[in-house]
C-alpha positions as CSV (number, residue, x, y, z in Angstrom):
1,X,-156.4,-90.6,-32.2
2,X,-159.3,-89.3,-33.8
3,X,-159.7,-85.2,-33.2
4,X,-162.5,-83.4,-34.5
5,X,-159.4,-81.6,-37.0
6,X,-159.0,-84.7,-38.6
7,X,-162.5,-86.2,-38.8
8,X,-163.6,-83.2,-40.4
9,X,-160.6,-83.4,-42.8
10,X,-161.7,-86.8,-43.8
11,X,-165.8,-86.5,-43.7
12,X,-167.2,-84.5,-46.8
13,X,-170.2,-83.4,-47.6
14,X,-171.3,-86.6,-49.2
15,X,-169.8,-88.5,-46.8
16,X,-172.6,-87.4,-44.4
17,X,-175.3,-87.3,-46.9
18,X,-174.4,-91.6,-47.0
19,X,-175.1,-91.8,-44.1
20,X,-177.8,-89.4,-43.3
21,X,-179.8,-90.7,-46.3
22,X,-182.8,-92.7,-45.2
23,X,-181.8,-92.4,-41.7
24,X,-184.6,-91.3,-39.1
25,X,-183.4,-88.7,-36.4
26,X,-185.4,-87.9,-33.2
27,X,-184.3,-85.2,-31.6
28,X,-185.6,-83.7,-28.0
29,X,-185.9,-80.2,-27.4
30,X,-185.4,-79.5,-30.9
31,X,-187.8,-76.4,-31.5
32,X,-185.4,-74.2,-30.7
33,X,-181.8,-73.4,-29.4
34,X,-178.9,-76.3,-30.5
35,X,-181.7,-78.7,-31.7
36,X,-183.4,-76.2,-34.4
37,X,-180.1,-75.9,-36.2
38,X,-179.4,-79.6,-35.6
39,X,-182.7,-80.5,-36.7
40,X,-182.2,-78.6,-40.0
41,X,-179.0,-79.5,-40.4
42,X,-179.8,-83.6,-40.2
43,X,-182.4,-83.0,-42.4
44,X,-180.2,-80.8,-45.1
45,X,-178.4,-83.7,-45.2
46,X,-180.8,-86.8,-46.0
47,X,-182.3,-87.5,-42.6
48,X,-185.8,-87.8,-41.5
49,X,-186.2,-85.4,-38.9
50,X,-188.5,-86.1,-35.6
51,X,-188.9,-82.6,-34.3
52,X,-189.8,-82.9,-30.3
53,X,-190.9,-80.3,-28.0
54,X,-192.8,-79.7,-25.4
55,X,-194.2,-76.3,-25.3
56,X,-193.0,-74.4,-28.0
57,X,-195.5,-75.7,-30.4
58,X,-195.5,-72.7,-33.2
59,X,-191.1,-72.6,-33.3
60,X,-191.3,-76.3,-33.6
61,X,-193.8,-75.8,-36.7
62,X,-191.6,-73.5,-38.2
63,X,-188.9,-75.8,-37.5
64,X,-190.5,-78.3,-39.6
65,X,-192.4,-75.8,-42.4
66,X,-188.3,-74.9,-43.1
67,X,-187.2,-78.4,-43.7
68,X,-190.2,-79.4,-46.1
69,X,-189.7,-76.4,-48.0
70,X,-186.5,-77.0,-48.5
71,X,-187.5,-80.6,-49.8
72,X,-186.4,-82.8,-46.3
73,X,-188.9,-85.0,-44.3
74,X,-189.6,-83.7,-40.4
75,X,-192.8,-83.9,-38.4
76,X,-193.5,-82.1,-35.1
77,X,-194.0,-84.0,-32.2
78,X,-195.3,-83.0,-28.4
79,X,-193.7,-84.8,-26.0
80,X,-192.9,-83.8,-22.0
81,X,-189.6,-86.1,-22.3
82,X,-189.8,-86.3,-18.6
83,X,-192.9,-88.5,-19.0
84,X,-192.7,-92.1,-20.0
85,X,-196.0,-92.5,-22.0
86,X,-195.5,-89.7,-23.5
87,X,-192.3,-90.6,-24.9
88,X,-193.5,-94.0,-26.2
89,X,-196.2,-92.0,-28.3
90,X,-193.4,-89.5,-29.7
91,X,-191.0,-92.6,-30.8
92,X,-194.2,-94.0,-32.1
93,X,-195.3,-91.6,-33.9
94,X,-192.1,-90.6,-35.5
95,X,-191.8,-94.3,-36.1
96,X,-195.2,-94.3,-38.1
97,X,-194.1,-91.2,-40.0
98,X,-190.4,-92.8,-41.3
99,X,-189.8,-96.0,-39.8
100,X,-187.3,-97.1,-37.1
101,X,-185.5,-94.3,-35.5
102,X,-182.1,-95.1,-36.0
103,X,-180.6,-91.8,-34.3
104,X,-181.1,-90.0,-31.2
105,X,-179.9,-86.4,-30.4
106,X,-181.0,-86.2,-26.5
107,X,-180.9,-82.1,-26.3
108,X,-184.3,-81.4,-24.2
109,X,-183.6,-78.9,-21.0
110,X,-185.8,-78.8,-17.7
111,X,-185.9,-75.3,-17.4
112,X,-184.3,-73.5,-14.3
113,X,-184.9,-70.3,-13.0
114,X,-181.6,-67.4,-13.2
115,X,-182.4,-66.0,-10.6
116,X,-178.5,-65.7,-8.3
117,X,-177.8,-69.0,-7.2
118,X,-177.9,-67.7,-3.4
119,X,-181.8,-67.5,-3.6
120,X,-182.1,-70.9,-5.3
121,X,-183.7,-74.0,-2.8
122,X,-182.2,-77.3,-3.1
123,X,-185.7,-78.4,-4.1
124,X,-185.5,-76.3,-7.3
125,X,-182.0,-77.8,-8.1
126,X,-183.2,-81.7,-7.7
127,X,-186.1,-80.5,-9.8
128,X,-183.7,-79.6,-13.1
129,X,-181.3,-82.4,-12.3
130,X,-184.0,-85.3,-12.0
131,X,-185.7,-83.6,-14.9
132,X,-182.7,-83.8,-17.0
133,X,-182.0,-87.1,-16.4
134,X,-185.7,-88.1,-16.9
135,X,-185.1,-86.2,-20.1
136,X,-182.0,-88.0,-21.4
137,X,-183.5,-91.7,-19.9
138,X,-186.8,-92.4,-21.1
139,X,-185.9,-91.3,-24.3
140,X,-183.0,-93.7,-24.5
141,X,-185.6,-96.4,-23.3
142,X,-187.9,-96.2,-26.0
143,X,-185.0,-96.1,-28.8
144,X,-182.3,-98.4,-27.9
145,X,-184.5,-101.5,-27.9
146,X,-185.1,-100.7,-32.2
C-alpha cells in the first residue's frame, strides 16, 4: 500500500520535474486559493500551466506574470467552467498555447453565500451543487477525449 509517507520518500525533486517537463496543466479556478499555489507549483516544476478563472482576471494575471518571471510557461484563460462553450474555447486555447493538455486539476468553486445555514433556500444549495458538478464535468469533457 502506497501512503502519501512513502510516495513522498520515493519521489524527489527530479522525479517530478520528469514528469512535469513538457507536460501541459489546465487548472480551473486557479487565480487564486489552492489552484494559485498549485499553478506555480506545476509550473516550478516543468509544466505548462493553463491558468483558468472566471472573474478574478487581475490575480490570475499575476498568477501568470509570477511564473514567466520565474522562467515557466502559463497563460491566463477566462472561462465560466459551468458553461460548455466556454470550456471548449479555454481547452483550446491552452491547447494552441502548449499543445495537448495532458493534465487536469478540477479546483473551480461555485461560490455560496455564509450566511447561517438556517437562512439558506434549497434553491441556493442546488445552485452550488449543480454548479460544482458543471464545474468538475465539462471540463473533464473537453480533456479526456486528447
Amino acid at each position: 500500500m502506497v501512503t502519501k509517507e512513502s510516495y513522498e520518500k520515493q519521489t524527489s525533486d527530479s522525479d517530478v520535474e520528469k514528469m512535469m517537463r513538457e507536460s501541459v496543466v489546465l487548472i480551473t479556478g486557479a487565480s487564486r486559493g489552492i489552484g494559485a499555489p498549485a499553478a506555480k507549483l506545476l509550473a516550478r516544476h516543468g509544466a505548462s500551466v493553463g491558468v483558468n478563472y472566471y472573474a478574478s482576471q487581475a490575480a490570475a494575471h499575476e498568477v501568470v506574470e509570477e511564473i514567466t518571471s520565474a522562467g515557466g510557461q502559463a497563460l491566463a484563460v477566462k472561462a465560466d467552467v459551468r458553461e460548455p462553450q466556454q470550456v471548449q474555447t479555454m481547452v483550446q486555447q491552452v491547447t494552441e498555447a502548449f499543445g495537448v493538455v495532458g493534465t487536469l486539476v478540477v479546483n473551480a468553486n461555485a461560490s455560496f453565500s455564509t450566511a447561517p445555514f438556517v437562512e439558506h433556500r434549497w434553491e441556493d444549495f442546488e445552485a452550488k451543487l449543480l454548479g460544482e458538478l458543471k464545474g468538475a464535468f465539462f471540463p473533464c469533457k473537453a480533456v479526456v477525449p486528447s
